[in-house]
C-alpha positions in Angstrom: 0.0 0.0 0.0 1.2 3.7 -0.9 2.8 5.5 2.1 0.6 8.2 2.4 2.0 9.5 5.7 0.3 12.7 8.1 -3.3 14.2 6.8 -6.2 16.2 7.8 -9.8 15.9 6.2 -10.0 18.4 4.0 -13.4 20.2 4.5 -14.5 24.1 3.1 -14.1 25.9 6.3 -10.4 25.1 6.9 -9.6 25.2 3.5 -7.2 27.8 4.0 -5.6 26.6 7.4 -5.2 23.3 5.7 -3.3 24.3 2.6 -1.3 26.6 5.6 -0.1 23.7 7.7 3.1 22.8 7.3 4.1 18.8 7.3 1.1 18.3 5.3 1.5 14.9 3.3 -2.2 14.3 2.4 -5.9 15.1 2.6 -8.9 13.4 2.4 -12.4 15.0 1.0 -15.6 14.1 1.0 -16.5 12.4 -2.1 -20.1 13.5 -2.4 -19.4 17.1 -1.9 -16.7 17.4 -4.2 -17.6 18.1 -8.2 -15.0 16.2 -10.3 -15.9 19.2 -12.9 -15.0 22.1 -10.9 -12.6 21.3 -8.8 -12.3 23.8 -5.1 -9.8 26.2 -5.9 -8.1 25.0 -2.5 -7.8 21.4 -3.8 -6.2 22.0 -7.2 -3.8 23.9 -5.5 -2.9 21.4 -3.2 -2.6 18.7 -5.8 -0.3 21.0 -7.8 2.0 21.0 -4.6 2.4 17.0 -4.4 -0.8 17.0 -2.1 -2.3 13.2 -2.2 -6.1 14.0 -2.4 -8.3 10.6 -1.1 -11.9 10.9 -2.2 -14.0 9.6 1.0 -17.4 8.5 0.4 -20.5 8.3 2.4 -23.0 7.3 0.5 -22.5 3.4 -1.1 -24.3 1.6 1.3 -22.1 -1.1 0.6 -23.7 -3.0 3.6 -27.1 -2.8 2.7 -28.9 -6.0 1.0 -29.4 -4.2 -2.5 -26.3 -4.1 -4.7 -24.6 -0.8 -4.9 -25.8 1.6 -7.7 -24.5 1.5 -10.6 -24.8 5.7 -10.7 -23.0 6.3 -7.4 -20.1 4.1 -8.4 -19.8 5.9 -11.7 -19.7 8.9 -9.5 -17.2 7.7 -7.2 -15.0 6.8 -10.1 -15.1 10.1 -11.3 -14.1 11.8 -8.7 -11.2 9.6 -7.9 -10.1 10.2 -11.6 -10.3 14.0 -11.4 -8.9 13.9 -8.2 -6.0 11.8 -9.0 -6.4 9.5 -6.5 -4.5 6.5 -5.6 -7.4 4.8 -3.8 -11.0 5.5 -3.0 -12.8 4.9 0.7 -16.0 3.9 1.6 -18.1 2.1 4.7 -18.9 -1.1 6.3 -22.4 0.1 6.6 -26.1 0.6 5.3 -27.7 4.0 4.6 -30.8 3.4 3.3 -33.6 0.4 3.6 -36.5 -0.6 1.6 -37.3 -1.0 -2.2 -37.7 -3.7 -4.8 -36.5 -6.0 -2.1 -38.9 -5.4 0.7 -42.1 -4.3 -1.6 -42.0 -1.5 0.5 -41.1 2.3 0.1 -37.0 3.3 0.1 -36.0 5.5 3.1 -32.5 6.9 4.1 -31.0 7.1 7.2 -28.8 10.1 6.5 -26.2 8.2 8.4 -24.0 4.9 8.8 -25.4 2.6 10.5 -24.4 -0.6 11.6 -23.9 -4.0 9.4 -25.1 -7.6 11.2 -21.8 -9.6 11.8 -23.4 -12.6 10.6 -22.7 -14.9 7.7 -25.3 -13.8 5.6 -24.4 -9.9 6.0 -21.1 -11.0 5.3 -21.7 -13.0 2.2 -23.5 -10.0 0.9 -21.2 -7.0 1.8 -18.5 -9.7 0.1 -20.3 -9.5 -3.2 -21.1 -6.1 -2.8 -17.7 -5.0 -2.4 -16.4 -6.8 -5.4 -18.9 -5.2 -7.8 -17.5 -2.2 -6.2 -13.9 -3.0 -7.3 -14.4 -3.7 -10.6 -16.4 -0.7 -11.0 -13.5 1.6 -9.5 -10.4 2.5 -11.6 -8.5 2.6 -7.8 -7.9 0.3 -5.3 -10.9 0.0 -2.2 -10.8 0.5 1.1 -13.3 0.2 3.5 -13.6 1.5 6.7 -15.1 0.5 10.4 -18.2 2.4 12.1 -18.9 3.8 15.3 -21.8 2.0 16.4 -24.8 3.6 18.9 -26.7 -0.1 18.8 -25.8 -3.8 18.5 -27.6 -6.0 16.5 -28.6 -9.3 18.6 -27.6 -12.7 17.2 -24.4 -11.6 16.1 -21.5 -14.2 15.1 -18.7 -12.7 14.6 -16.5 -10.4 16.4 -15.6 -6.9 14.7 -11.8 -8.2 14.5 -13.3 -11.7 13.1 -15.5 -10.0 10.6 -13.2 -7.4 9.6 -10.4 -10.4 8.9 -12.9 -12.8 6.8 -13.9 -9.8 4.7 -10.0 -8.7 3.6 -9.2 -12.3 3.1 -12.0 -12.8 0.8 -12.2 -10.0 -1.3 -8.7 -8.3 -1.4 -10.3 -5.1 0.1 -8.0 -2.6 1.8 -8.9 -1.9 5.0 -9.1 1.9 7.0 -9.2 1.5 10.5 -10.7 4.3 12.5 -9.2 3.9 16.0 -11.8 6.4 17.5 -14.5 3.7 15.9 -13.1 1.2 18.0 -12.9 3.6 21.1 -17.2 4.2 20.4 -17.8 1.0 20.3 -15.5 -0.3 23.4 -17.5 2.2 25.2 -21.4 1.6 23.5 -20.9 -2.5 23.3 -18.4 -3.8 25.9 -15.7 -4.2 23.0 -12.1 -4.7 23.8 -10.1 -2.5 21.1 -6.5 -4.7 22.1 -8.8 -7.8 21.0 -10.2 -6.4 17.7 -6.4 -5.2 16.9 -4.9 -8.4 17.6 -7.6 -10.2 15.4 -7.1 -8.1 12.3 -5.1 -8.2 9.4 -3.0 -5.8 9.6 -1.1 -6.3 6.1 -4.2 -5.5 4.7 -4.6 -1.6 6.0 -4.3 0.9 4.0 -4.5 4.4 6.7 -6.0 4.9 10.0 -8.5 7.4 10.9 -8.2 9.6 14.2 -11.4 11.7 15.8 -12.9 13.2 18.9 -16.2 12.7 20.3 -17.9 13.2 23.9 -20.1 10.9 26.1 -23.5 11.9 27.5 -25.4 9.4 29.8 -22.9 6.5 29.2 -22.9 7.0 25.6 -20.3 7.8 23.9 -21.2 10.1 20.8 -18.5 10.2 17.6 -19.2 13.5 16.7 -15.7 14.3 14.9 -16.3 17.9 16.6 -14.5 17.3 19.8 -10.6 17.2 20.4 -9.2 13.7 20.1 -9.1 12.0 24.0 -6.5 10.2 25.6 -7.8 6.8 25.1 -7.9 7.4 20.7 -4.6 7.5 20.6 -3.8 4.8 23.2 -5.6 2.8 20.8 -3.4 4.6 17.7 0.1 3.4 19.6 -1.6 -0.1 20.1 -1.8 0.2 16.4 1.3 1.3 16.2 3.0 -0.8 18.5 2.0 -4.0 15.9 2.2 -2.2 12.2 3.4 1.0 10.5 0.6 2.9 9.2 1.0 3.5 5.9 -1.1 6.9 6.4 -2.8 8.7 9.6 -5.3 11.4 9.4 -7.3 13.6 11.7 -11.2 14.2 10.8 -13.2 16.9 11.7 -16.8 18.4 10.4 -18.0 20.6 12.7 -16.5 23.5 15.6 -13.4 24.1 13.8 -10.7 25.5 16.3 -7.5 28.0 15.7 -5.2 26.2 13.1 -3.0 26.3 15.6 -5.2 23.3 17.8 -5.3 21.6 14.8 -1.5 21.8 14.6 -1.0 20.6 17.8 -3.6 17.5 17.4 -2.0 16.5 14.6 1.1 16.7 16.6 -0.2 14.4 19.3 -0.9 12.0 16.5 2.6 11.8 15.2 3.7 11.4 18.7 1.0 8.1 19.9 2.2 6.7 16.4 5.8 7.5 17.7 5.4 5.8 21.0 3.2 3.1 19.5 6.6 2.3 17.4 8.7 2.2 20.4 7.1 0.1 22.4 6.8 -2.4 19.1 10.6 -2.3 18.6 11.2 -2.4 22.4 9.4 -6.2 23.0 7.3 -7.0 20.2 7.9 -6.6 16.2 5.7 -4.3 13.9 2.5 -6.2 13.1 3.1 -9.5 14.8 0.6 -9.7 17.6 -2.0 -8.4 14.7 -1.8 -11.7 13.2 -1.3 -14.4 15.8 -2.3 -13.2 19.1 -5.5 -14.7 20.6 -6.4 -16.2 17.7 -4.7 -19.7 17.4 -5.2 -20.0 13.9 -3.1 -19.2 10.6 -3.4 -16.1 8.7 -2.9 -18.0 5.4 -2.2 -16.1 2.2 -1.5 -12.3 2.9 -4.0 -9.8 1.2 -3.8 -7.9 -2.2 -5.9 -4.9 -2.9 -7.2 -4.8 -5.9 -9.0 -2.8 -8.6 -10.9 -3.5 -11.8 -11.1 -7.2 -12.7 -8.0 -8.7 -11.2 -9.1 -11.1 -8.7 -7.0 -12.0 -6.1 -9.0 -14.3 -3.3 -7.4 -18.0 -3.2 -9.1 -20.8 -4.5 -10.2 -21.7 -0.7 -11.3 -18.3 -0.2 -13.0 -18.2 -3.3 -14.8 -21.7 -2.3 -15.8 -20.1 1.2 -17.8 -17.1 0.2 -19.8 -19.2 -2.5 -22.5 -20.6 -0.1 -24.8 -18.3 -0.3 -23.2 -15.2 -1.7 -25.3 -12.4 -3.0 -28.1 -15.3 -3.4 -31.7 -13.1 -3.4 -33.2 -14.8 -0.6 -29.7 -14.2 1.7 -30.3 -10.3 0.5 -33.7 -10.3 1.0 -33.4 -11.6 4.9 -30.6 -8.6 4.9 -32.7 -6.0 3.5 -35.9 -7.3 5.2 -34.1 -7.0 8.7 -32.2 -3.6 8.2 -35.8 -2.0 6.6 -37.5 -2.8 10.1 -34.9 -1.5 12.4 -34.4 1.8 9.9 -38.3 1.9 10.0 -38.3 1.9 13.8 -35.7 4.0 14.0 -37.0 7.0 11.7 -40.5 5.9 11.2 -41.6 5.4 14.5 -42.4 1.8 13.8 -41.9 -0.8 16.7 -38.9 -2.1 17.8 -37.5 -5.5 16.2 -37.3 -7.7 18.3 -33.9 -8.5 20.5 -32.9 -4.6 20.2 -32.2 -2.6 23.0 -35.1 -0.2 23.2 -33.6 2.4 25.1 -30.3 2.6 22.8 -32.9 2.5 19.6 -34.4 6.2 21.3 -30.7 6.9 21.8 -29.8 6.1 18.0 -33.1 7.4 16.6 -32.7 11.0 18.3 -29.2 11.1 17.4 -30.5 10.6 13.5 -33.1 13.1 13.5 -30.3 15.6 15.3 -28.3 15.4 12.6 -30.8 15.4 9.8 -31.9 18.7 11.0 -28.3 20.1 11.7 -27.6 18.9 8.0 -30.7 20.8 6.3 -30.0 23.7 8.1 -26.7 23.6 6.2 -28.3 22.9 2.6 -30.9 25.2 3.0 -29.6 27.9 5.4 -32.2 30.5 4.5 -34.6 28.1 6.4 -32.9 28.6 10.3 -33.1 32.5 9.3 -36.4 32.1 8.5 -37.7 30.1 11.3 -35.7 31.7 13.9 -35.2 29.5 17.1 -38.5 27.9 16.2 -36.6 26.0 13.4 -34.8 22.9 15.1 -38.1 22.4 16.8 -40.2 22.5 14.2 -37.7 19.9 12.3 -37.9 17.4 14.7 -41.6 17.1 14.9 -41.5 17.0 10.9 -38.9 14.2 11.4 -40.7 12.1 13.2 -43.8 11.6 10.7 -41.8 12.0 7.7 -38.7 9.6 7.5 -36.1 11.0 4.5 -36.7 9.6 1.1 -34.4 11.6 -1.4 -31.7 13.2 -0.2 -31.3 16.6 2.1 -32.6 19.1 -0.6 -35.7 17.5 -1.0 -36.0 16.7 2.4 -35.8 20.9 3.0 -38.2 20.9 0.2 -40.4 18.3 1.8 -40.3 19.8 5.5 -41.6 23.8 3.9 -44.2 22.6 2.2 -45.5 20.3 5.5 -45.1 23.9 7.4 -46.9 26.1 4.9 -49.7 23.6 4.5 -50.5 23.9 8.5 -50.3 27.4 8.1 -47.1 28.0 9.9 -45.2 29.7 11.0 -47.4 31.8 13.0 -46.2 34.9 12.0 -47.2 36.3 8.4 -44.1 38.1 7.8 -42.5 34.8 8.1 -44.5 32.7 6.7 -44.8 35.2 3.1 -41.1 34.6 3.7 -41.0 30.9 3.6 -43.6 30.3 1.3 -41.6 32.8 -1.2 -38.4 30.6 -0.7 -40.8 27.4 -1.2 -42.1 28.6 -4.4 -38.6 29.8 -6.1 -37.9 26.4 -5.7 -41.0 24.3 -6.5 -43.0 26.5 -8.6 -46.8 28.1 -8.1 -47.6 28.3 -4.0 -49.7 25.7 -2.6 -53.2 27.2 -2.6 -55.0 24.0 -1.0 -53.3 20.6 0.1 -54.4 18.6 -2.7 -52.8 21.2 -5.6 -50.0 21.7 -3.4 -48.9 17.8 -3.2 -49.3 17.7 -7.2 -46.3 20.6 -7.6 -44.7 19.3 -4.9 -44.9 15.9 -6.1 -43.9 17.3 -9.6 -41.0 19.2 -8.7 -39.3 16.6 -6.9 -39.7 14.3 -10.3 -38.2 17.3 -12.1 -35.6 17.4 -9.5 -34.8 14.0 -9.2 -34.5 13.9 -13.3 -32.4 17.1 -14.0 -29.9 16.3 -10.7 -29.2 12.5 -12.0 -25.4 12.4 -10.7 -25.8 15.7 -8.1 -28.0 13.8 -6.4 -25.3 11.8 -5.0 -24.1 15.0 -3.8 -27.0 15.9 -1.4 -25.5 13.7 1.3 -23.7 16.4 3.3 -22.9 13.9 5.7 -19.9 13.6 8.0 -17.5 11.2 6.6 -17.4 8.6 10.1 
């Protein structure tokens, strides 16, 4: 894997401080919010000055039971071409539910949430991931989630899954060390024992983040400084391999470039001290491949890209019970519909989930949905005043998403304006005058209202085609 060395997520509102810091070896962007047409100024530049660029995406769904569309790949392979790329990134996770699959209507989560470690999730991601591959004109590498929820019945550790999935498909793996850190705290999970069980040959960079913990939860919110424990986990890391490439994400409370400096200072040195202890008892990478496990690694893993297949023949043989069968995807897509349904529909718990972390999870979606429209569609907060967030969060709960964050601003106006809200006139002539540049003639009764409504998102939804991959101004996790 290319040595990428020390990066920072490149986002818009440190544009500047990032193409400042010195040291820089790489970034990594978004891959949704980034037009491989028209380039940001700020990331031409930095590509002109030997800047690696990594295109991150959020949006694949690569753990979900449908396979991945055909137009977000195309997408993803753009930008990795403009970009210049020498790999793409994506998720072990599902981001929307429903469709052909289920009979039932297709809903998004607006987030990644977790995959099932079971055989038939991992048959499917498996499959997924390879049409992935030969899709992208780059290397893949997929990375681990920060998990609110567990999914009962599971088989697999996160270490056992993690390994079985590299082995089989030649997929690079990025490890995000504050992922392991959420989910030691949220599920009991030892990071040391998900460490030891991976293989490490197979990584391709590491993510470092901060979060916070509220009520025994902890929360990755990549707006927080990095804590103690991320980077204990980072000189674990370090202690058994030599990251290939480390870099710091944030998305939201920027600080001083300077605190940025120094974080990614505190990086360098865990990865320093990680390296230490490794050369003072153990060797780089060794405990990642035989402690606790008992068993032999086999056949160290290949990326790869296009058509060039590299699973052995017993590897090969193992993933073809059952792999990407429809009835395996259906019981997939079936399972993840009903727990995305309770948690953004207000449908009833499946059964074996914790209820109380389901409220937990399901608030912390509808939070962000609204933070994220208010960001699409900033006229609205103006608009609403302190009323907005409010207001959103009762819209969220009888309306789950269904086509991205523009539409879902379009979607959550109209709802407002056909209770007559808000209250006051001068704000509602307001809102119903940005509703209407956008949608067409005003709603002059519900049932004439839903008809434009209806027919703008069609028009929408037609002339967008490939820039409605770009509504997902998610956080990359």
């Amino acid at each position: 894997m290319e040595r990428l060395g020390t990066g920072i997520g490149w986002r818009p509102e440190i544009a500047d401080a990032v193409e400042r810091m010195p040291g820089l070896d790489w970034v990594e962007a978004v891959a949704e919010n980034v037009c491989p047409d028209h380039l940001p100024a700020s990331l031409r530049r930095l590509r002109e000055r030997g800047v690696t660029v990594v295109p991150h995406g959020v949006s694949l769904g690569l753990g979900g039971g449908e396979r991945p569309d055909e137009g977000r790949l195309k997408a993803l392979a753009e930008r990795a071409q403009a970009l210049g790329s020498p790999l793409v990134t994506e998720h072990i996770a599902f981001v929307r539910a429903g469709g052909p699959l289920t009979a039932s209507d297709r809903i998004e989560a607006g987030h990644l949430l977790p995959v099932p470690r079971t055989r038939d999730a991992l048959d499917v991601l498996c499959e997924n991931i390879r049409i992935a591959q030969d899709a992208l004109p780059v290397p893949l590498a997929v990375e681990n989630i920060a998990a609110l929820l567990a999914w009962p019945g599971e088989e697999l550790t996160e270490g056992q899954f993690l390994y079985e999935l590299a082995d089989r498909t030649g997929v690079g793996l990025l490890i995000d060390v504050a992922n392991l850190h959420t989910n030691h705290v949220n599920q009991g999970e030892d990071p040391a024992e998900a460490l030891s069980e991976l293989p490490l040959e197979a990584l391709a960079y590491v993510h470092v983040a901060g979060g916070f913990e509220r009520d025994g939860v902890w929360h990755d919110s990549h707006a927080h400084p990095v804590p103690r424990p991320v980077l204990d986990i980072l000189a674990d890391l370090a202690s058994r391999v030599a990251p290939p490439g480390v870099l710091l994400e944030r998305d939201e409370n920027f600080p001083a470039p300077e605190v940025l400096k120094g974080e990614l200072d505190a990086i360098a040195e865990a990865v320093e001290r990680g390296h230490a202890a490794g050369e003072r008892g153990h060797a780089a990478g060794e405990r990642g491949h035989a402690a606790g496990t008992g068993r032999s690694r086999g056949t160290a893993t290949t990326l790869r890209t296009g058509t060039a297949t590299v699973p052995d023949a017993a590897s090969a043989s193992a993933s073809a019970s059952g792999s990407g069968s429809e009835p395996v995807r259906q019981r997939l897509a079936l399972a993840q519909t009903a727990l995305l349904s309770a948690l953004v529909a207000g449908t009833p718990a499946p059964e074996g989930f914790d209820r109380a972390r389901l409220g937990v999870q399901a608030r912390a979606l509808a939070s962000k949905r609204a933070g994220v429209v208010a960001k699409v569609a900033p006229e609205l907060p103006v608009i609403l005043g302190d009323g907005y967030r409010t207001a959103f969060l009762a819209y969220a709960q009888r309306h789950p998403m269904r086509g991205g964050y523009r539409l879902d601003a379009m979607a959550f106006a109209e709802s407002l304006l056909l209770a007559g809200r808000p209250e006051d006139p001068a704000a509602r002539r307001k809102l119903h005058h940005w509703w209407r540049e956008r949608s067409g003639p005003a709603p002059r009764s519900r049932r004439p209202a839903v008809r434009v409504a209806r027919a703008a998102r069609r028009m929408l939804l037609r002339g967008t085609g490939r820039a409605s991959h770009s509504e997902h101004a998610s956080s990359a996790m």
